[in-house]
Backbone as numpy.savetxt, mean C-alpha at the origin, in Angstrom:
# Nx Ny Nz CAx CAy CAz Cx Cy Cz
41.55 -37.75 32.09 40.67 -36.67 32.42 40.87 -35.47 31.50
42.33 -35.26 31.44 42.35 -33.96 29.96 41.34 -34.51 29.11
41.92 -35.71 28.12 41.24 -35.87 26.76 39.83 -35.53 26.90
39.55 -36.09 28.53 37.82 -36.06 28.08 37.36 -34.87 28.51
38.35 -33.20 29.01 37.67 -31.98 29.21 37.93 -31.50 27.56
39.28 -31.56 27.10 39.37 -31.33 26.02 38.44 -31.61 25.21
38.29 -32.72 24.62 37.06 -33.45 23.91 35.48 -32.83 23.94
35.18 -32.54 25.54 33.88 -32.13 25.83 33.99 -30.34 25.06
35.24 -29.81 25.40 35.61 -28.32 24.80 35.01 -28.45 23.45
35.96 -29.16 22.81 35.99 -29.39 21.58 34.17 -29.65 20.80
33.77 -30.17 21.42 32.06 -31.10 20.97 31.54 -29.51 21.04
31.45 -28.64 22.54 30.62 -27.36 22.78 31.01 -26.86 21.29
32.11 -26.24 21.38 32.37 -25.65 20.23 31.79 -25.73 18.55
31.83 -26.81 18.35 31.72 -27.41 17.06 29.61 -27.59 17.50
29.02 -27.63 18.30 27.75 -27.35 18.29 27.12 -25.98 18.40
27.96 -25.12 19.30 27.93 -23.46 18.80 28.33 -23.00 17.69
29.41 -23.64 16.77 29.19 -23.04 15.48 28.73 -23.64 14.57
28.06 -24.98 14.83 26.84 -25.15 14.01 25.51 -24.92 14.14
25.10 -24.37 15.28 23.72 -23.30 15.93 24.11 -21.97 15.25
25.52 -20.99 14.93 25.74 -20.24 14.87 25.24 -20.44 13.22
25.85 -21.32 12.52 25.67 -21.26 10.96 24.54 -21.62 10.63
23.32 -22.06 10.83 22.19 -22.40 10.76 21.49 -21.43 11.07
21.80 -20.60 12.17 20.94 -19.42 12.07 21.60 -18.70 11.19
22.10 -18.21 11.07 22.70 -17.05 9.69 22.33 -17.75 8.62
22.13 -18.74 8.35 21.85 -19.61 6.84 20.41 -19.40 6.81
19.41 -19.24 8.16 18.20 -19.42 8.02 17.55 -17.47 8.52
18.39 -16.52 8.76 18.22 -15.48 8.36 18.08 -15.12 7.20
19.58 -15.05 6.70 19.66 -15.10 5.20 18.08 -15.81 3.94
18.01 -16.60 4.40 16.95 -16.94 3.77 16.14 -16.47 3.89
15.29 -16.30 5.11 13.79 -14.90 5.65 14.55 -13.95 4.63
15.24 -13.23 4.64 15.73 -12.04 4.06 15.70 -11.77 2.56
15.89 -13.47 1.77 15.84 -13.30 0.12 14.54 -13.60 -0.09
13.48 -13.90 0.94 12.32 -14.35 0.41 11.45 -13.23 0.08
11.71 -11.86 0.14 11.28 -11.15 -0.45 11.73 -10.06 -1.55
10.76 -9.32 -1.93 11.45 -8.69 -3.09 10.56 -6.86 -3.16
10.58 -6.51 -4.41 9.92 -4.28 -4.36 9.25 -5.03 -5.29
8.31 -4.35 -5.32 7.05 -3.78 -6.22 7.50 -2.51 -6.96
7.46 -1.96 -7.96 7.60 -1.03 -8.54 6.55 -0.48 -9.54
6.05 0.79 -10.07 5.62 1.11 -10.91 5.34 2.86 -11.01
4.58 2.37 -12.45 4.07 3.98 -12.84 2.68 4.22 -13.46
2.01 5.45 -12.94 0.31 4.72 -13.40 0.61 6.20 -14.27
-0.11 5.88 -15.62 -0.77 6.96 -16.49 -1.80 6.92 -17.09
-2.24 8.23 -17.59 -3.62 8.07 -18.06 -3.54 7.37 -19.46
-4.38 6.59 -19.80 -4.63 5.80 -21.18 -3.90 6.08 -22.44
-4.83 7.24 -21.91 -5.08 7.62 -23.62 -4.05 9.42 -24.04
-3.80 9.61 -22.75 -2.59 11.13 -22.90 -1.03 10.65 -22.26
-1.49 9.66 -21.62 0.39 9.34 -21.27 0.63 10.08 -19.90
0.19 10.74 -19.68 0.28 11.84 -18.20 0.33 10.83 -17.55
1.62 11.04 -16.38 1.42 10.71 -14.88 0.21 10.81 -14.23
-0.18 9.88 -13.76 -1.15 10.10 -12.57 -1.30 9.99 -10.94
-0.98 11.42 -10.43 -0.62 11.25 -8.99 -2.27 10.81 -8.17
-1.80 10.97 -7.00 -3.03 10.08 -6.09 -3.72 9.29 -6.19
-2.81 8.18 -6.83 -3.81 6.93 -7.65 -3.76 5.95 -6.15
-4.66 5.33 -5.68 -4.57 4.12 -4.61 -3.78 2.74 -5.14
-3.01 2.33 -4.76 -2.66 1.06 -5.42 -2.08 0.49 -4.32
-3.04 -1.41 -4.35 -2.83 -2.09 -2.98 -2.82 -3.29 -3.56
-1.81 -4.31 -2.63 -1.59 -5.97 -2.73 -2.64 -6.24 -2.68
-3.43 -7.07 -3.43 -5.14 -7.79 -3.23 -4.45 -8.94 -1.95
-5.26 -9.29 -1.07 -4.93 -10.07 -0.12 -4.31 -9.34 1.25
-3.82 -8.39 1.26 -2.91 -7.56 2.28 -3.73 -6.44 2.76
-2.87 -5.52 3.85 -3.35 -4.29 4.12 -2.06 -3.72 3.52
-1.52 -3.72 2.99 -0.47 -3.07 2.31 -0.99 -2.23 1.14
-0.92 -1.11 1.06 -1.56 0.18 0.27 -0.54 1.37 -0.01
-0.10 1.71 -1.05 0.28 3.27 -1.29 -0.43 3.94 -2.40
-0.26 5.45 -1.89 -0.37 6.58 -3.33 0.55 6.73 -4.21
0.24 6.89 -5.29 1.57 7.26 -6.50 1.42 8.55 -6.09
2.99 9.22 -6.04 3.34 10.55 -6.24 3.05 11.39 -7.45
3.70 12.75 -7.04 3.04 13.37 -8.35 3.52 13.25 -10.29
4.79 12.04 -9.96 5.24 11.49 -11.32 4.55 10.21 -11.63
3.62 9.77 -10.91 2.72 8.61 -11.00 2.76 7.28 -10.83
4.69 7.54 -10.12 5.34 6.34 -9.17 4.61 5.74 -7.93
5.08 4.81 -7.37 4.55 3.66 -6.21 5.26 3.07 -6.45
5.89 2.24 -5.10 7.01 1.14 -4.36 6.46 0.23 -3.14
6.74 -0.97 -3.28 6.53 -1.63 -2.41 7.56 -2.70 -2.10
8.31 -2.19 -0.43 8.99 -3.31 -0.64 8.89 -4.22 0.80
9.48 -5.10 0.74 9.91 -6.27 1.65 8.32 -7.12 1.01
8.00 -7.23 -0.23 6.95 -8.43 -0.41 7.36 -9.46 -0.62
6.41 -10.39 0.21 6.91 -11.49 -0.06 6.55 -12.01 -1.50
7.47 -13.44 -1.86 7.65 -13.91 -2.96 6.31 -14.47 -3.48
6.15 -14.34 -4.59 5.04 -15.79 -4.98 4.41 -14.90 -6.13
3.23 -15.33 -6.25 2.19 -14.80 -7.26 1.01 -13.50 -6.47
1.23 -12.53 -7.20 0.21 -11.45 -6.43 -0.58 -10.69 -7.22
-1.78 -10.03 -6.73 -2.43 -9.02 -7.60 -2.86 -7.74 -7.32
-2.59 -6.67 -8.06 -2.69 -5.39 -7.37 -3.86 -5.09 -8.16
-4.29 -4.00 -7.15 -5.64 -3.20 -7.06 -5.63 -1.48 -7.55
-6.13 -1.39 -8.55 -5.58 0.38 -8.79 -7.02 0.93 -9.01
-7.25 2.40 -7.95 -7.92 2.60 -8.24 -7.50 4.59 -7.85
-8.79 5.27 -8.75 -9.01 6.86 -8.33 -9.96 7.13 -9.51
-10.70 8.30 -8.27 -12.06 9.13 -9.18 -11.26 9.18 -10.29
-12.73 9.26 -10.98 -12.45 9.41 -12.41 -11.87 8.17 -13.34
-11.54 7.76 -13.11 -10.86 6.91 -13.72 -11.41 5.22 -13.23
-11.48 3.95 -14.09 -12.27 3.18 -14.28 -11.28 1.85 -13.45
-11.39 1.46 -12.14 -10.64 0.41 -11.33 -9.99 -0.46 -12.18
-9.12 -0.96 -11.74 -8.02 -2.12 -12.52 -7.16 -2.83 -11.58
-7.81 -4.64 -12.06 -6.90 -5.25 -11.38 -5.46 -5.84 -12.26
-4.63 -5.80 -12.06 -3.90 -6.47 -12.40 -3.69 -8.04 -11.98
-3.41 -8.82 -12.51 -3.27 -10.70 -12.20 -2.48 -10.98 -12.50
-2.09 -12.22 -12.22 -0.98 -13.18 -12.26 0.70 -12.58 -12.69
1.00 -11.53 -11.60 2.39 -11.21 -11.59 3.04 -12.30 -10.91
4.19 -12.06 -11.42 5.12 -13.29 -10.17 6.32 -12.28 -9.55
6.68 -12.84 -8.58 7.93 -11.71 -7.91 8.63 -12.92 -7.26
10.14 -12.66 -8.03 10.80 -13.50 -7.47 11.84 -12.95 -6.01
12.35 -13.87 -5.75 13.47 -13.61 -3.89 13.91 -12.30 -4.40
14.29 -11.78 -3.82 15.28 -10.70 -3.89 15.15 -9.54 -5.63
14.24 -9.93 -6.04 14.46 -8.98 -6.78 12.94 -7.91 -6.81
13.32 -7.02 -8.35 12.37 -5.96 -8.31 11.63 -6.07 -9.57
10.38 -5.87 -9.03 8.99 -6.38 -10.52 8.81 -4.73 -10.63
8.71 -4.02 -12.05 8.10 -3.27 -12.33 7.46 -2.91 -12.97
6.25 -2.34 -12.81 4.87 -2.91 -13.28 4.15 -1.57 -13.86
3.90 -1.11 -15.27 3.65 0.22 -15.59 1.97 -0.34 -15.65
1.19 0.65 -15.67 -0.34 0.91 -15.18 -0.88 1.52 -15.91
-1.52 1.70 -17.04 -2.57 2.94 -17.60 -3.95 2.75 -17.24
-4.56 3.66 -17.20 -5.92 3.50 -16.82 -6.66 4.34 -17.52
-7.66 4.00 -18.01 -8.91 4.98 -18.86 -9.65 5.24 -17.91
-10.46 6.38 -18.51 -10.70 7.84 -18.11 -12.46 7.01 -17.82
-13.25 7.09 -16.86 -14.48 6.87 -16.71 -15.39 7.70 -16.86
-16.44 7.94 -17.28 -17.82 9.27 -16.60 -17.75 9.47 -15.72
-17.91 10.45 -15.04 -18.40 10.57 -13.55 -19.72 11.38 -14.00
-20.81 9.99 -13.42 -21.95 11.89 -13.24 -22.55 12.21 -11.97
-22.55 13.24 -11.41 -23.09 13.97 -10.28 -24.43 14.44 -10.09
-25.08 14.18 -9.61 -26.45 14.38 -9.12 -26.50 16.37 -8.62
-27.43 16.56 -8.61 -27.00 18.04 -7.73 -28.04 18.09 -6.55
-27.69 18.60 -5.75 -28.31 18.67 -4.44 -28.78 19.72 -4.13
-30.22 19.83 -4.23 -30.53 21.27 -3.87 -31.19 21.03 -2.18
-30.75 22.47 -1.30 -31.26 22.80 -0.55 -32.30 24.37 0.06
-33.22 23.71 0.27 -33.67 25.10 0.46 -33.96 25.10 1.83
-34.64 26.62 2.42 -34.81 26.76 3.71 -35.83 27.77 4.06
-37.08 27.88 4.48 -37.85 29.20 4.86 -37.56 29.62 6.20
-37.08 31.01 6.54 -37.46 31.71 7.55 -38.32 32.02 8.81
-38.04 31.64 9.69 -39.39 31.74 10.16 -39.60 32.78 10.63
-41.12 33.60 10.42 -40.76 35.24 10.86 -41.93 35.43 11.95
-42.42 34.47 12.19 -43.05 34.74 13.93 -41.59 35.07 14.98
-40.72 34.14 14.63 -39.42 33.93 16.04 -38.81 35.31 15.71
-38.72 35.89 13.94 -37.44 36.99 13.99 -38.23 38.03 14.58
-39.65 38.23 14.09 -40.65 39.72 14.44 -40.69 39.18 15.87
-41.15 38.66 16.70 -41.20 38.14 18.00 -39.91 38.48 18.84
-38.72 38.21 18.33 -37.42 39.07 18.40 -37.33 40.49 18.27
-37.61 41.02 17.55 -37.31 42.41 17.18 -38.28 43.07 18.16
-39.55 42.66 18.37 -40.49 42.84 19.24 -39.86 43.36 20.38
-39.35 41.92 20.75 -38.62 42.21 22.25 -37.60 42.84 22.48
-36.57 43.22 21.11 -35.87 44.03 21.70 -36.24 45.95 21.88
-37.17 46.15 20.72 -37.81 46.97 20.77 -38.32 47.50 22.62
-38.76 46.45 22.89 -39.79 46.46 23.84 -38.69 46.94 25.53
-37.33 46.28 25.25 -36.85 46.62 26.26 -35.90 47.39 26.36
């Protein structure tokens, strides 16, 4: 009867710490399967930083602004092949393609963008008075 409580001890054990190592082996893994995005957007043709640029994973809702040194970070992405989306007034959209990002590390990805037209329409508004309601007003206050 020992050997076989012993024995049964022994079996629990050795199946809790192989449940125990399989999950930590299969954390660990979720954990390297991703990696940062990095970059810097400037203008073309002057080299300037460009802050408030939109830049987003094509496929995702994952989106940031570059700051005012013309940086953007993205991290916990997952691994594989991706394509980012850059866009702001003035300046002419750009996709980028076929990056790869491997486990655990960091892709950094510099951006220039040329300068587009913008042209603006102008909007005029006008407005007439109406001077039955203001004299009709003045009328009445006159009046009382």
């Amino acid at each position: 009867m020992r050997n076989s409580a012993t024995l049964r001890r022994l079996v629990r054990a050795f199946v809790t710490i192989t449940f125990l190592t399989s999950a930590a082996a299969s954390a660990s893994a979720q954990q390297t399967q991703t990696g940062t995005v990095t970059g810097r957007v400037v203008d073309a043709k002057s080299g300037q930083a460009l802050s408030e640029v939109g830049v987003q994973i094509v496929g995702t809702t994952r989106g940031v602004m570059t700051g005012l040194d013309g940086r953007f970070r993205f991290t916990d992405v997952p691994m594989g092949t991706l394509t980012l989306q850059v866009r702001r007034i003035g300046y002419q959209p750009k996709h980028i393609t076929g990056l790869y990002l491997d486990a655990g590390a960091t892709l950094d990805q510099p951006i220039s963008m040329d300068q587009s037209a913008v042209s603006l329409t102008a909007v005029v508004t006008s407005a007439e008075a109406e001077r039955r309601s203001v004299d009709a007003a003045i009328d009445q206050q006159r009046n009382s």
